[in-house]
DSSP file (Angstrom, degrees, kcal/mol; ACC not computed):
  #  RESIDUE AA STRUCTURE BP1 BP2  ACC     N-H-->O    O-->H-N    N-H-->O    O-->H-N    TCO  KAPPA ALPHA  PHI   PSI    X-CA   Y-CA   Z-CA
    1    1 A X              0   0    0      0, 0.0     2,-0.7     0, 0.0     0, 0.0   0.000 360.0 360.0 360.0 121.8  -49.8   89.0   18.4
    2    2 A X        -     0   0    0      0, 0.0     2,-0.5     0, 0.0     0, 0.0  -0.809 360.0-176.9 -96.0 108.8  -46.4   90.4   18.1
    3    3 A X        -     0   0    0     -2,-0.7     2,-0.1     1,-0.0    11,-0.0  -0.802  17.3-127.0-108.7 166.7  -43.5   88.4   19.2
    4    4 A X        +     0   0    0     -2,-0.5    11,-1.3    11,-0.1     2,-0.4  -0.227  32.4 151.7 -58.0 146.2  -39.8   89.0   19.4
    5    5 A X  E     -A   14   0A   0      9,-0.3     2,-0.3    -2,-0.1     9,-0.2  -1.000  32.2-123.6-178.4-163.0  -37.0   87.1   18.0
    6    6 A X  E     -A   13   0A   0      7,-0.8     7,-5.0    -2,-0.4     2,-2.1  -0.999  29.8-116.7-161.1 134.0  -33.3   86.9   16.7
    7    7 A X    >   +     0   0    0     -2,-0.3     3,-0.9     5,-0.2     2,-0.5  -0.347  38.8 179.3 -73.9  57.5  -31.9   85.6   13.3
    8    8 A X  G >   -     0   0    0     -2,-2.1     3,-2.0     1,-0.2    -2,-0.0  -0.367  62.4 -20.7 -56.7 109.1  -29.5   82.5   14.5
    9    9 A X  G 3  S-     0   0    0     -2,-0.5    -1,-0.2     1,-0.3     3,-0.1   0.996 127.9 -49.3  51.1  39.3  -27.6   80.4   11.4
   10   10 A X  G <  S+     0   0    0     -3,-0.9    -1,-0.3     2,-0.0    -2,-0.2   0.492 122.0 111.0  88.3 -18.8  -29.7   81.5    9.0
   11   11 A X  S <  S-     0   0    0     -3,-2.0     2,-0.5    -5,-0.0     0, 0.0  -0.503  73.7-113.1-108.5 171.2  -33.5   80.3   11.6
   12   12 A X        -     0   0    0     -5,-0.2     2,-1.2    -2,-0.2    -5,-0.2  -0.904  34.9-165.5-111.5  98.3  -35.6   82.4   12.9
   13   13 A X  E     -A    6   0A   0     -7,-5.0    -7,-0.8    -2,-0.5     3,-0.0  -0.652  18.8-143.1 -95.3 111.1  -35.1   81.8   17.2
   14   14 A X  E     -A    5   0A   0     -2,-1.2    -9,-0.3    -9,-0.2     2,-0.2  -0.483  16.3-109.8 -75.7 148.2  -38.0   83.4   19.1
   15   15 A X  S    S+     0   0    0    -11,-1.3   -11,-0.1     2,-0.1    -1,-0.1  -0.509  82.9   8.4 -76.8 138.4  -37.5   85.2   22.5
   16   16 A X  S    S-     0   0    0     -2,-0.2     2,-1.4     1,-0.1    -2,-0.0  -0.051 104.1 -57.8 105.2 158.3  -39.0   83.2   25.1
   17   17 A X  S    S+     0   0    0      1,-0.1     2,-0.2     2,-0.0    -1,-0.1  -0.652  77.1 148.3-108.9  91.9  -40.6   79.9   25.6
   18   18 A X        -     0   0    0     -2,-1.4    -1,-0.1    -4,-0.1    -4,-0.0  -0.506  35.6-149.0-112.9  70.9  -43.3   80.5   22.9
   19   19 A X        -     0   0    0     -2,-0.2     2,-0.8     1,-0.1    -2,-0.0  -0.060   2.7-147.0 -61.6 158.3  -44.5   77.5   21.1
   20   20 A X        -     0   0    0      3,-0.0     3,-0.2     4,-0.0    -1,-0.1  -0.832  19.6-120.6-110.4 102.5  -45.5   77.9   17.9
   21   21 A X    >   -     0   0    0     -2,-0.8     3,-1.3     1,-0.2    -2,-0.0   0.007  45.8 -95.1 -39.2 123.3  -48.5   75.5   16.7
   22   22 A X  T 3  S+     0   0    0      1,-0.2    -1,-0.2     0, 0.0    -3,-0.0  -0.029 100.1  13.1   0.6  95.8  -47.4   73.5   13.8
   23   23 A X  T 3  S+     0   0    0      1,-0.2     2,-0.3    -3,-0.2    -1,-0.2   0.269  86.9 146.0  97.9 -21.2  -48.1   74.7   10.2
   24   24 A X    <   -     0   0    0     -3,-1.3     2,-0.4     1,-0.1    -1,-0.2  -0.369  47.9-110.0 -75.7 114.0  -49.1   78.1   11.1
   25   25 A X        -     0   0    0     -2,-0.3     2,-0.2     1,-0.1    -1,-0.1  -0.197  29.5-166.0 -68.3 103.7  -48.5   81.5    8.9
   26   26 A X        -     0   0    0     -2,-0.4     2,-0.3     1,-0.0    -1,-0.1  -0.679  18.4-153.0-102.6 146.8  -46.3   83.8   10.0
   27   27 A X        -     0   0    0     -2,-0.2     2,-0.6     2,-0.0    -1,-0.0  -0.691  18.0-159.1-104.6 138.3  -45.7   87.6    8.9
   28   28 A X        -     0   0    0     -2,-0.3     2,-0.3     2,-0.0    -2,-0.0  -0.985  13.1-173.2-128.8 129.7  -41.6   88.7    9.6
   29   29 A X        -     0   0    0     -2,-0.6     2,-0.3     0, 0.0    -2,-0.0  -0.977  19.4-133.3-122.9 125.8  -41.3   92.7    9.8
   30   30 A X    >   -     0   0    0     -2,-0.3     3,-0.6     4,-0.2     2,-0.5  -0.610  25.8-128.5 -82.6 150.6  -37.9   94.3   10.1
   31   31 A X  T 3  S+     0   0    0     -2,-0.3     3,-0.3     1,-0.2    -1,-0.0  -0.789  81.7  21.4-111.3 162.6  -38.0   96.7   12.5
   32   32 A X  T 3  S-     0   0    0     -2,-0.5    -1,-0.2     1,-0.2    -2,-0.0   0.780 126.7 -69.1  64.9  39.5  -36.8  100.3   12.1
   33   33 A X  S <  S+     0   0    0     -3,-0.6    -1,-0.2     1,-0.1    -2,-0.1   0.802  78.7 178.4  59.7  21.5  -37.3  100.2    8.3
   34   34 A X        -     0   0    0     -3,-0.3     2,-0.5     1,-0.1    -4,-0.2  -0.176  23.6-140.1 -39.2 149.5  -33.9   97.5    8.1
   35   35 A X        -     0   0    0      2,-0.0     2,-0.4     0, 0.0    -1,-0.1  -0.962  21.0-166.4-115.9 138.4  -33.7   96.7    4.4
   36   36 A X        -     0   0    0     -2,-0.5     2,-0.8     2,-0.0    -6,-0.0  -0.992  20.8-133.9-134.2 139.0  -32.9   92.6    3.4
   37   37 A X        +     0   0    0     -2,-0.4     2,-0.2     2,-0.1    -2,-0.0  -0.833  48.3 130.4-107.8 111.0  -32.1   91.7    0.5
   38   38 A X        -     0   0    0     -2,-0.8     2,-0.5     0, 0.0    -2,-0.0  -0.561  57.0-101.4-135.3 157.4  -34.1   88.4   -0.7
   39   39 A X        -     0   0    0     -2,-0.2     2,-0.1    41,-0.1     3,-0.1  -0.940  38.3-166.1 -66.5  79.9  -36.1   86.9   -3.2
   40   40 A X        -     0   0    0     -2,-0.5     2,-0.0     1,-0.1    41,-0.0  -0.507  38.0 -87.5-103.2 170.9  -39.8   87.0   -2.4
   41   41 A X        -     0   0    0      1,-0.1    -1,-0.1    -2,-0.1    39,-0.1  -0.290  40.4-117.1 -83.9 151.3  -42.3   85.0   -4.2
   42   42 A X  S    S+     0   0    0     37,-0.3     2,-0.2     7,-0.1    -1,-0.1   0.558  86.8  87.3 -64.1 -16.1  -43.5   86.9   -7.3
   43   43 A X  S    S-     0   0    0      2,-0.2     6,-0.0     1,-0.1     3,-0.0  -0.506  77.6-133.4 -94.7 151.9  -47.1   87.0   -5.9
   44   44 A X  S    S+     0   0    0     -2,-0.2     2,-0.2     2,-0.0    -1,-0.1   0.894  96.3  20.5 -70.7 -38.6  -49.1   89.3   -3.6
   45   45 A X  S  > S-     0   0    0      1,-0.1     4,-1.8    -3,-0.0    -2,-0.2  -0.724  75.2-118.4-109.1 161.3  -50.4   86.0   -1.7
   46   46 A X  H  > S+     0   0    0     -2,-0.2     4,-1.1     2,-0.2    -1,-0.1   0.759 114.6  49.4 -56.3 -35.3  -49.4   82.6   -1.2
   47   47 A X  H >4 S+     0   0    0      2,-0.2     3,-2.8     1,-0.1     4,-0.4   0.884 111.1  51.7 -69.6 -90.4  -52.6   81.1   -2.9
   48   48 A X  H 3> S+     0   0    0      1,-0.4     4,-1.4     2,-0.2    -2,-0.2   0.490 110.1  47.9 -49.1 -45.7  -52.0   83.4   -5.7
   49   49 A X  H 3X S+     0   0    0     -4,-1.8     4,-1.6     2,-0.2    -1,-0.4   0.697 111.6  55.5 -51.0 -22.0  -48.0   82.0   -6.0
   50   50 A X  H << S+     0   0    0     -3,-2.8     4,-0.3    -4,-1.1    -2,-0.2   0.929 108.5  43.1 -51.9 -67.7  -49.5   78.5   -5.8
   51   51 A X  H  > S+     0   0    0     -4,-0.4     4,-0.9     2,-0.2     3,-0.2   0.609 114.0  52.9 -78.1 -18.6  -51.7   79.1   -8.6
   52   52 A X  H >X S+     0   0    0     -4,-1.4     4,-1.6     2,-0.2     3,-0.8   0.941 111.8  43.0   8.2 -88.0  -49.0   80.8  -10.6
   53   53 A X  H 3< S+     0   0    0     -4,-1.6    -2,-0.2     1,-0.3    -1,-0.2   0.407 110.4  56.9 -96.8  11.3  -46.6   78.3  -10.3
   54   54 A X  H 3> S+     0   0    0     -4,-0.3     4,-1.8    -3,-0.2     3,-0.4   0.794 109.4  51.5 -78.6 -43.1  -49.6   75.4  -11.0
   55   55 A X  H <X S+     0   0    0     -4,-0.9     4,-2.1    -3,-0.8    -2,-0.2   0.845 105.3  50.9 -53.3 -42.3  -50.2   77.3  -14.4
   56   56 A X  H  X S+     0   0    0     -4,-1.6     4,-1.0     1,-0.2    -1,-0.2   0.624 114.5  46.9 -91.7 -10.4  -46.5   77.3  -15.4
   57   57 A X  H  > S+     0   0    0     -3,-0.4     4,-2.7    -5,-0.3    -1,-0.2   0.868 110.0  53.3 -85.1 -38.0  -46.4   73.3  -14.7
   58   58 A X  H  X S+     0   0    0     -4,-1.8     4,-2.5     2,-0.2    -2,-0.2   0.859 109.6  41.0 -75.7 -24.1  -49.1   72.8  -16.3
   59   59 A X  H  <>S+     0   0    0     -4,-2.1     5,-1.7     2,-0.2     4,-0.5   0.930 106.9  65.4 -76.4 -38.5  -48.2   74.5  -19.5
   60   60 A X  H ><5S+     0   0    0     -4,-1.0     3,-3.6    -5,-0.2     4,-0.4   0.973 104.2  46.5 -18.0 -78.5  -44.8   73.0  -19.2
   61   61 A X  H 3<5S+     0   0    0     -4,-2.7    -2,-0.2     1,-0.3    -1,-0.2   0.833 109.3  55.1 -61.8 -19.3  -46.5   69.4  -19.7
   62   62 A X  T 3<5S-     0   0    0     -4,-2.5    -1,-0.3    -5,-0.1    -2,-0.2   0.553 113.7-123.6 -78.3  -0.3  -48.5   70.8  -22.4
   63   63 A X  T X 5 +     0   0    0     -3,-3.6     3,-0.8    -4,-0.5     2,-0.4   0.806  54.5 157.0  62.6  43.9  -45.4   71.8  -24.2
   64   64 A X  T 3 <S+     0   0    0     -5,-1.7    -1,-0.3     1,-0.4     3,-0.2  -0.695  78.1   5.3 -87.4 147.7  -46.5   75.1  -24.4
   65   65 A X  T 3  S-     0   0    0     -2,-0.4    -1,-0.4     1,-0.2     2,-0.3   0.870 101.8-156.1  33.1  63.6  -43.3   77.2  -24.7
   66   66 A X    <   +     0   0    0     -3,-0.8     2,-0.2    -4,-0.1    -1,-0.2  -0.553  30.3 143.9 -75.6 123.5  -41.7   73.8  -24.9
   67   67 A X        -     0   0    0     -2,-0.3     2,-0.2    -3,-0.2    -4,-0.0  -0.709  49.7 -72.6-137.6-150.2  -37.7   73.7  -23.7
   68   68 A X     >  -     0   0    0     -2,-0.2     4,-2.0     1,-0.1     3,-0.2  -0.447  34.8-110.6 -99.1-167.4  -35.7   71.4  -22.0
   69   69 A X  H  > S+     0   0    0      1,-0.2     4,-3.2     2,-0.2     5,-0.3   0.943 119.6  58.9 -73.2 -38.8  -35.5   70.3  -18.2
   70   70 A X  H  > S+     0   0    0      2,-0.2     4,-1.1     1,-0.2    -1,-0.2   0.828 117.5  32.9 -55.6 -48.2  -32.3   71.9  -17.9
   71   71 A X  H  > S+     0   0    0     -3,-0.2     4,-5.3     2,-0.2     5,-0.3   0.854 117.3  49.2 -68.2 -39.0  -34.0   75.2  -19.0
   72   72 A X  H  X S+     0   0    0     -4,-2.0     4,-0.9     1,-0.2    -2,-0.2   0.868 112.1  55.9 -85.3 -13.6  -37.3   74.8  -17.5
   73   73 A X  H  X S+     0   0    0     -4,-3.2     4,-1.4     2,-0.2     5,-0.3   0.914 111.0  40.5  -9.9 -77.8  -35.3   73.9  -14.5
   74   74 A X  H  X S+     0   0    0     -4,-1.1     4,-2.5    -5,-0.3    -2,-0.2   0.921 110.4  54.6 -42.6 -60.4  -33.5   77.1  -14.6
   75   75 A X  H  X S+     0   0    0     -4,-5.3     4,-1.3     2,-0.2    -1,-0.3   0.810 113.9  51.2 -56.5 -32.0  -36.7   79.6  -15.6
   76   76 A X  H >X S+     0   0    0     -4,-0.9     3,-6.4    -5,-0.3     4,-1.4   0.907 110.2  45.2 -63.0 -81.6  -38.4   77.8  -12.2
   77   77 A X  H 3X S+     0   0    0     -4,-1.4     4,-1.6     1,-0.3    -2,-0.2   0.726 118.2  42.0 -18.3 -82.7  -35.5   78.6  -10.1
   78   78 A X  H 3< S+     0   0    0     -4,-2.5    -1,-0.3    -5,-0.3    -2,-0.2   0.825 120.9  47.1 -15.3 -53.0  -35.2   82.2  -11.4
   79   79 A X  H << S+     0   0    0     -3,-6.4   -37,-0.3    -4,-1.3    -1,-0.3   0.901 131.4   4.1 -89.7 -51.3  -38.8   82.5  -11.2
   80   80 A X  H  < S-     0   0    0     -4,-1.4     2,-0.4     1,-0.4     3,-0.3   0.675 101.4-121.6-119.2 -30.0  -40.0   81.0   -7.8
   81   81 A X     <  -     0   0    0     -4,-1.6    -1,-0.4    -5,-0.4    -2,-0.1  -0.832  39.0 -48.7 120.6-175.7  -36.8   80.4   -6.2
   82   82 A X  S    S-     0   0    0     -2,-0.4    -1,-0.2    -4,-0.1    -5,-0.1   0.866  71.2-161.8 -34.1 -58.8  -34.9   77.4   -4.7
   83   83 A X        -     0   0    0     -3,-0.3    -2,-0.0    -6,-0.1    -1,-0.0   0.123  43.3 -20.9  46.0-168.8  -37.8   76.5   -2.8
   84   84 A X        -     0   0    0      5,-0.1     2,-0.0     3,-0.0     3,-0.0  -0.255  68.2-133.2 -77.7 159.3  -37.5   74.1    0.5
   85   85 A X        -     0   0    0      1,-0.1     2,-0.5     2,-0.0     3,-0.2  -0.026  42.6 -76.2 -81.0-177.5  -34.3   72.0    0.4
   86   86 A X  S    S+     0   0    0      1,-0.2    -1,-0.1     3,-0.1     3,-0.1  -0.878 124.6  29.3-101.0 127.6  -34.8   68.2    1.2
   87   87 A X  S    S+     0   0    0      1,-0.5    -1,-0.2    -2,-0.5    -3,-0.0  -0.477  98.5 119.8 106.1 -55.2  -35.3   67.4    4.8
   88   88 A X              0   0    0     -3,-0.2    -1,-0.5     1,-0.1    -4,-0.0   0.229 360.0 360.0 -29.0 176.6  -37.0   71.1    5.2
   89   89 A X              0   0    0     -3,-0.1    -1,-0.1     0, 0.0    -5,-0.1  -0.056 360.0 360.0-111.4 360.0  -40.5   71.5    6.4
């Protein structure tokens, strides 16, 4: 199913009175080859970023390539992103 929509403040507002079930994985395609410039997650898949960024936590607590929070802070951020703010879904 393709639907339509329009980039309001930063959300994504779909054309139409379409709900969209709750939790549900969505693909966003620019159309006519638009280029945006983003941070996408380092991984082909979401399970595969998952498990990627479970490995790098866990070797954090194992002190593997031990630094401090302020760093391993920093290398996340770099690495994965912001991720969602608090309040976000």
């Amino acid at each position: 199913m393709t639907l339509e929509g329009t980039v309001v403040n930063g959300q994504i507002v779909v054309t139409g009175d379409f709900p969209l079930p709750e939790g549900a994985t969505v693909w966003i395609e620019f159309p006519n080859g638009e280029k945006v410039q983003f941070p996408g997650p380092p991984c082909q898949t979401y399970a595969a970023y998952l498990e990627e960024l479970r490995t790098d936590i866990a070797e954090a607590r194992a002190g593997i390539d031990l630094m401090d929070l302020e760093g391993f802070r920093a290398e996340m951020r770099a690495k994965y992103g912001s991720g969602p703010q608090k309040g976000e879904p």
